[in-house]
C-alpha angles and dihedrals in degrees: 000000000000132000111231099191116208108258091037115143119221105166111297094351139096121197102237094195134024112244134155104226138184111229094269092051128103130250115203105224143167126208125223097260093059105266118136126204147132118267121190099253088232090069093043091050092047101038108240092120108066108151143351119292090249094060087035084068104041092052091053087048090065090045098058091045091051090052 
């Protein structure tokens, strides 16, 4: 099991609540545009969860222009 402490920056998240989950558990996080949801705590820990969908697309949208 991991802590996730509230404040905790992962990314773009931060962990909204502090919470110890097993790797199938839930971490309630907002990223830093303002969007709140809940991440497994797997992905946050290794980081394969950085940011919110929304922000997710549109950093994949500069990429593709700068390419």
């Amino acid at each position: 099991m991991q802590t996730f402490q509230k404040g905790a920056r992962f990314g773009e998240w931060t962990v909204t609540e502090s919470v110890t989950a097993r790797s199938a558990g839930h971490v309630q996080v907002q990223c830093s545009c303002g969007a709140q949801g809940a991440v497994i705590a797997l992905n946050l820990a290794r980081g394969k969860s950085l940011r919110c969908a929304s922000c997710a697309s549109s950093l994949t949208a500069v990429k593709k222009r700068v390419a």
